[in-house]
Each structure stands twice: as C-alpha cells, then as structure tokens.
C-alpha positions, 0 to 999 in steps of 0.5 A: 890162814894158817892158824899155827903161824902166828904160834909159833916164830918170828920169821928167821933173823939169820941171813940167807945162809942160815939153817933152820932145824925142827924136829919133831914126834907126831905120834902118827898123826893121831891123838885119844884112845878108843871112841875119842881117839882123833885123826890129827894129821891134817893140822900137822900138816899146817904145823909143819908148813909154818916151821918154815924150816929148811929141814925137818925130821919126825919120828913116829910118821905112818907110811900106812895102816889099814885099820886107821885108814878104814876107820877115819874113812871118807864116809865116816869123817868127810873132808878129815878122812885118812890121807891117801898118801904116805904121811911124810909125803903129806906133810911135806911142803911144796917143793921139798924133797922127802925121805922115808924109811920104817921102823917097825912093821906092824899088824896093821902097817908101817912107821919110822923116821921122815926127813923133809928137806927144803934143800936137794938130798941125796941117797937115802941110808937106814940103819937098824938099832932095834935092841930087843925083839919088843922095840923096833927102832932105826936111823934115817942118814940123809945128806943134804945139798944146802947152800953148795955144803954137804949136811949129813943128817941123821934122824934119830927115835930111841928106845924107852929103856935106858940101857938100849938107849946107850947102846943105840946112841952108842951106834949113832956116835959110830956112825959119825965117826967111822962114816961120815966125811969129817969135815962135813956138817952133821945134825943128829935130830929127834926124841931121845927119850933121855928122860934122865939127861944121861946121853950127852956125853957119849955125842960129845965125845965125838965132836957133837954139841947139844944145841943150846944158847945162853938164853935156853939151855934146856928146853923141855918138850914132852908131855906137851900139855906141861913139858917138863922133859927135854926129849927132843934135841939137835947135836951138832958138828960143824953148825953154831946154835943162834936160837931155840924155841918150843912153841906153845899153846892149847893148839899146839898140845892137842897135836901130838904128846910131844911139842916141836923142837926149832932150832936155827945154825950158821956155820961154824967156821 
C-alpha cells in the first residue's frame, strides 16, 4: 500500500477532460548533511505515483552522480541503494512518457528540470537562462498531446538572486509570446524561488494567470516543515483553475525542503 495516498487528495472531481498539474522540487532525491544525509528517492517515487496527475514537472532531478551513487551503493544500504537509472525515469509511473534535459553540470554529474506526461509528448526543447557563471539554471518546453490539445508546457527552477529572476522570467514571457502558437494552452510550472512575490506581473502580462481559487490564494510550499513561502506556482494561459492544494504532514516534510504543489484545470473556453 502506498502510504502517500491517503495524504494527499481526493481522487479528481473534474470530469474526464480535466488536467491535473504538480510540480514539485526533490532536492535530487536526497535529504541531510554528511553521515545523516538519507537517500529519499525511492519514497518519492511513491510521491509521485500518488499525485495521480496528468502531468508533473520537477526540478532539481538527478540524471547521475558518481559519488551518490557509490555512496547509497548495494553493499552498504540493500534494498535503499542508488537507483540504476536516471531519476526522472525512475520516478516515472508506468505508461508515462519522460522528459529530461540538465541543468547544470557538476564535479560529480548532472541535474535539471523533468516533465512526466501521462499523456503523449512531443520534441523536447531546453533553453539556457544561467545568469551568471555561479547558478546554471534553464527551461524545459514540452508540448503535450492531451485530449486531441496541444498543451505547451514550460518547467521552470529560477535562480536565488532577484535580479537574475526578473531577468529569467523575463525569458519565460519571451518565450510565450514569440514562440509558442497563441491559441495553444500553456502551463509555466516549477520553484520560482519568488520569495518576495515580485514575479507575477511580468506573466500577466502575457496573458498568464497565476493559479488560484477563491478558497486559496496563496499557497506556501517551502520550508516544508513550516511552509510560509509560496515558491512553487503554476501560470496559465488558456486553462481555468478549479482546485489547488499542498499536501501535508511528517511524511511528506522528510522529502524534500520543499512540499508539492497540485493543482487541477479545465479549459477555458
């Protein structure tokens, strides 16, 4: 039995043509610091199973690193050890699609933003946004063939310095408007890293509403012990928000430093 299930949400009140969004930071799949530091990637992958989500987007996914890997090895942890695949693939359901492309290059390895589509995708596009040679960060832009639309989604982690984060979401607004057909549905999801809610207005004004319902206007997300910030958002063009939730709880703290974010959409015709 998955233990995350009954932690998290109701099974999807929308009728069969509604989109279920979650994005979500697993601080690549590891929590702790030295000798307590534990691999977390195996319960994240029950995380992910029990979203039950169309689509979910996460930052901060491993494609490898040697000395993790060595170090949550067979010998050592058993069963718990190091998975021998890319974490995207992974923690990816069965039947759905993935994609992946990096971040940052490390001593050690790779990581970046990861997409896993219940529904069929399409070519796989990266763009660069590092603002300065300290933070590596970029955009992962997957179409996604759902329900006979073509969703354009964009997975997003922003750096930790204000003024880069203008300039990258900036880049993001770009993108939608120059490049992505517009009438197309488009959901921008990810950690933000907006601590000081200074982002919103630079979406909006292409077309892009922060998702929200009456009964949540802002949902904080990190620290995931006492979430107070909202980090992790979903802007969308084309798509109603009809819920949003965060879940909740000791299990899900010990995950990640940041909660889920799942948010549910019907067209907005």
């Amino acid at each position: 039995m998955n233990p995350f299930h009954s932690t998290l949400l109701p099974p999807s009140t929308l009728s069969s043509k509604g989109l279920r969004v979650a994005t979500y930071n697993i601080h690549k799949g590891v929590r702790g610091l030295g000798p307590t530091k534990r691999l977390e990637i195996h319960n994240l992958g029950l995380a992910v199973e029990a979203f039950d989500a169309d689509i979910v987007c996460l930052q901060e996914v491993r494609s490898f690193n040697n000395q993790e890997a060595r170090k949550f090895s067979v010998t050592q942890f058993g069963h718990g050890c190091w998975p021998d695949k890319p974490q995207a693939d992974y923690l990816a359901p069965e039947g759905y699609d993935v994609a992946y492309r990096s971040n940052a290059i490390t001593k050690h390895g790779e990581h970046g933003n990861a997409l896993l589509s219940r529904w069929p995708i399409g070519d796989i596009g990266h763009h660069n946004v590092s603002d300065h040679r300290f933070e590596q960060r970029g955009l992962l832009h997957v179409p996604v063939q759902w329900n006979g639309v073509e969703v354009h989604v964009v997975v997003v982690h922003l750096g930790l310095i204000h003024a880069s984060r203008v300039r990258q979401v900036k880049q993001v607004a770009k993108l939608v408007a120059e490049q992505l057909p517009p009438k197309a549905p488009v959901v921008i999801a990810g950690d933000f890293n907006d601590w000081n809610e200074k982002l919103d207005h630079i979406l909006t004004d292409v077309g892009l509403t922060r998702a929200r319902t009456l009964m949540a206007e802002r949902v904080p997300t990190y620290p995931s012990r006492v979430p107070v910030l909202a980090l992790d958002r979903v802007y969308t063009r084309g798509l109603a928000c009809q819920s949003i939730m965060v879940p909740r709880g000791t299990s899900w703290a010990r995950l990640s430093d940041h909660l889920p974010l799942v948010a549910e959409f019907e067209l907005d015709l």
